[in-house]
C-alpha positions in Angstrom: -59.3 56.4 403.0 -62.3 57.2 405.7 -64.8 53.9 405.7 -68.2 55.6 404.7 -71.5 54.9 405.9 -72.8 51.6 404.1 -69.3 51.3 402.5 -68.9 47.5 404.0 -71.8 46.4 401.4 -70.4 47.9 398.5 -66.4 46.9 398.7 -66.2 43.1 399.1 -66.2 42.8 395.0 -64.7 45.0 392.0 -67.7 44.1 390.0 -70.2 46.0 392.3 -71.2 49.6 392.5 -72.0 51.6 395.4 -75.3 53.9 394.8 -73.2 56.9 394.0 -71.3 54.8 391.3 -67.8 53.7 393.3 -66.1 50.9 392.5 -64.0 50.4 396.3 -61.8 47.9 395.3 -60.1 50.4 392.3 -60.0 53.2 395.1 -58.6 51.0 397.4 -56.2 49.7 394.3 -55.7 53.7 394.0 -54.7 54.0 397.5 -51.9 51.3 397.3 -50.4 52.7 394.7 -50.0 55.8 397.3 -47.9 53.6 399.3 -45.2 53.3 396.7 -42.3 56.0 395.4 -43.2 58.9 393.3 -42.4 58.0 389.0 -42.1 60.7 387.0 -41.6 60.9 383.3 -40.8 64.2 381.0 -40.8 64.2 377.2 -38.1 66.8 375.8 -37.2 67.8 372.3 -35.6 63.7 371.7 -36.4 61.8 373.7 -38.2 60.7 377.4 -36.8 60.8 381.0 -38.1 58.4 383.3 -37.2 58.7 386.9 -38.2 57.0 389.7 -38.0 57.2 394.0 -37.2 53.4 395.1 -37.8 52.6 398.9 -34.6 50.9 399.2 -34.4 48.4 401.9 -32.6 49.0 405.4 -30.3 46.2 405.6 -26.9 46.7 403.9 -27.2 43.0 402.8 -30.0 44.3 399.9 -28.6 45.3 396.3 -30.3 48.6 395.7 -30.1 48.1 391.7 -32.8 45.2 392.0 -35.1 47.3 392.7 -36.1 48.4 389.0 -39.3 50.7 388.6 -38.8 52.1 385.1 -38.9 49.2 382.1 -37.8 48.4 378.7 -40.3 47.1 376.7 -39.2 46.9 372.9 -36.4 49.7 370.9 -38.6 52.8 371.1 -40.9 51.9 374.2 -40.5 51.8 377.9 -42.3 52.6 380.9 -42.3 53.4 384.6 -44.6 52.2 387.3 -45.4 53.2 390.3 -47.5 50.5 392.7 -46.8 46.3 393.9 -43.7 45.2 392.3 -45.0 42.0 391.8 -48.2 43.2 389.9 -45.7 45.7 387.7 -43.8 42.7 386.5 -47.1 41.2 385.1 -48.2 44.1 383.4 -45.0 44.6 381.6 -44.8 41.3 380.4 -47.7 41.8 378.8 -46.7 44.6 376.8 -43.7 43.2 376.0 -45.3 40.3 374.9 -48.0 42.4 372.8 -45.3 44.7 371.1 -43.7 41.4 370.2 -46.5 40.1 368.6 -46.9 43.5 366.6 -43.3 43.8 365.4 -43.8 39.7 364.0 -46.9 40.1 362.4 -46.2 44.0 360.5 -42.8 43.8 360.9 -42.2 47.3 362.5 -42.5 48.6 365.8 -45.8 48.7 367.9 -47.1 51.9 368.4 -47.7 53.6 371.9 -50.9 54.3 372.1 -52.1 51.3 370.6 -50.2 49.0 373.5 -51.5 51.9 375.9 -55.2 50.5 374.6 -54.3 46.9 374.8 -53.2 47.2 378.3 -56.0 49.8 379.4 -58.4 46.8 378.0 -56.6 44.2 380.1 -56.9 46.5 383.4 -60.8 47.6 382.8 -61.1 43.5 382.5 -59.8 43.1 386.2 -62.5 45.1 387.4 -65.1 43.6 385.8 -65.0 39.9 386.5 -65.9 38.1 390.1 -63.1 36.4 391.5 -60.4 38.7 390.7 -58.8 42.1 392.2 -57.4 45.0 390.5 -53.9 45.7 389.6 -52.4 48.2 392.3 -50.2 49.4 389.7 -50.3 52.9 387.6 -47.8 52.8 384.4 -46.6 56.1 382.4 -45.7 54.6 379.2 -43.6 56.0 376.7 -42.8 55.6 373.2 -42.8 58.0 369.5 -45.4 59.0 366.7 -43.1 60.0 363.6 -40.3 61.2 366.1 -42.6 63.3 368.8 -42.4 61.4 371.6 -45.4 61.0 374.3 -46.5 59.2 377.4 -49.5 57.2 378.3 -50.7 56.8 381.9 -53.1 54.2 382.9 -54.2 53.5 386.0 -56.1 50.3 388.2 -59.5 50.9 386.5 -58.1 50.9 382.9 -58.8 54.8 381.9 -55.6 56.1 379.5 -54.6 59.7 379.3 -52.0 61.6 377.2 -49.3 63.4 378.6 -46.3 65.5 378.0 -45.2 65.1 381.2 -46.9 64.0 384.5 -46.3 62.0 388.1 -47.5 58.8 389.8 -47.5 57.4 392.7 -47.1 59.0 396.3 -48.0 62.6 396.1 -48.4 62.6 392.8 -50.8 65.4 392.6 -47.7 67.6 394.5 -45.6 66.9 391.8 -47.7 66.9 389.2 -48.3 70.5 390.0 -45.1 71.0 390.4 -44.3 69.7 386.2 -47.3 72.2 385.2 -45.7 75.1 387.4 -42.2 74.8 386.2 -42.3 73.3 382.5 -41.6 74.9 379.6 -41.0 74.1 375.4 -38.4 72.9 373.8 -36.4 70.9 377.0 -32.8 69.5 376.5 -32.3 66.3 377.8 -30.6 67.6 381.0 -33.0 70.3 381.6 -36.1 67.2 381.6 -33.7 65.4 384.5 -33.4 67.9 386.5 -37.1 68.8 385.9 -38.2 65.2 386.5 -36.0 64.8 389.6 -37.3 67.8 390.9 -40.9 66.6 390.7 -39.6 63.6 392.6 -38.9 65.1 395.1 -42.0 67.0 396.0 -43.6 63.8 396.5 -41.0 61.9 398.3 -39.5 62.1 401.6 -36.5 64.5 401.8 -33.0 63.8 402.2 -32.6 60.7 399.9 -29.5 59.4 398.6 -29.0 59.2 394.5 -29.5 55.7 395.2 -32.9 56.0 395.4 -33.6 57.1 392.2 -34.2 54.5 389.0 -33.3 56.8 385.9 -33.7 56.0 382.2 -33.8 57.9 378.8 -35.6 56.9 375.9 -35.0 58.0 372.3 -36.6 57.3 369.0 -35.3 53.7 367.6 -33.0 53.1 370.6 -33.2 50.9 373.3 -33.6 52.3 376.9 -30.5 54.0 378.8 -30.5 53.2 382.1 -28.1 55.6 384.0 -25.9 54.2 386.8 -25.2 55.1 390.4 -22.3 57.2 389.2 -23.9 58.9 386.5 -27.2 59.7 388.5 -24.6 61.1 391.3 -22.9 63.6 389.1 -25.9 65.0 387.7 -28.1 65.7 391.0 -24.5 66.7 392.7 -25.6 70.1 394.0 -29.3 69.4 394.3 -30.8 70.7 398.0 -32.8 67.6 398.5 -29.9 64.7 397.6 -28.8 63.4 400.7 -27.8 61.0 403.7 -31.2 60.8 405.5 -30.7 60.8 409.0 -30.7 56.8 410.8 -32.5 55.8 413.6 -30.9 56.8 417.6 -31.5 52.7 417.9 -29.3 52.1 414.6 -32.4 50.3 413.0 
């Protein structure tokens, strides 16, 4: 992002607007999220897929499978983020906490897009108040209205917008496209994978390894399927983009 004329006076605080009505620090929060993997998330005929590019760390020392970018949050519900780790663990404790509270006090399941408002409210909040930042975080959550299943994606500044299927995260407007190009009605399961990890890839840096991709299904009154290394290998086998990406001439 280009530093504007007069920009200096306006971006030291979330809680002032420049003269053409910009909040900086939420761009700026925007512009972080940029830095992390492309999330993308596909509702088919039962169910969500939720996949996820993870910048998984060069030394052979790190465990790739702690790096977790799609979330469980109660039987029915889950997410993906794209953004700071740190802040993503926040936010879905939150809505875990929330749907918790729901499920003890009516005894059922919280609804989607009423946690999608909860949250939305808690975000808008951050940018509102002196002496705090906003969340560099964007969230595509996911969850079922008598069955149908949809997503949710919020963003830094707290706005929530319905989905069928949609992208966050680096290049997310290249793979967004790329979901309103390609998808169709009525998916199966496998053809939203392949779909999703598709969309992936426009927005993430080609080779990769099916290690770099977090990958979870969601169906009505389940809890969320996390597919393993193996799983995730046999069902991109074939895939142009799946990879070794090529190391350093230094070995770094």
């Amino acid at each position: 992002m280009e530093m504007q004329p007069g920009q200096m006076a306006y971006d030291r605080a979330s809680t002032v607007f420049s003269p053409d009505g910009r909040l900086f620090q939420v761009e700026y929060a925007l512009q972080a999220i940029q830095m992390g993997g492309t999330a993308v998330a596909v509702t088919y005929d039962r169910g969500i897929v939720f996949v996820a590019y993870r910048n998984l760390p060069q030394s052979p020392l790190a465990k790739a499978g702690s790096i977790e970018k799609s979330f469980a949050i109660d039987t029915g519900l889950a997410c993906v983020t794209a953004g700071l780790i740190a802040d993503s663990r926040v936010l879905v404790e939150f809505l875990r906490l929330e749907a918790q509270r729901h499920r003890i006090t009516y005894g059922e399941g919280a609804p989607y897009g009423l946690l999608s408002n909860a949250l939305g409210t808690l975000l808008q909040q951050y940018t509102q108040y002196g002496g705090t930042r906003p969340f560099a975080v964007s969230l595509l959550i996911g969850g079922f209205s008598g069955g149908t299943p949809g997503l949710v994606e919020l963003d830094p500044s707290g706005a929530t917008i319905g989905w069928k299927a949609y992208a966050i995260g680096r290049n997310r407007r290249a793979a967004a496209d790329f979901l309103e190009e390609n998808i169709g009605s009525g998916l199966s399961e496998d053809a939203a994978f392949k779909l999703a990890v598709r969309a992936v890839a426009e927005g993430s840096p080609t080779p990769f390894p099916p290690e770099s991709l977090d990958v979870a299904i969601l169906e009505p009154e389940a809890d969320l399927r996390r597919l393993t290394p193996a799983e995730i290998a046999a069902r991109v086998q074939g895939l142009p983009f799946i990879g070794t990406p090529e190391k350093p001439r230094n070995g770094r």
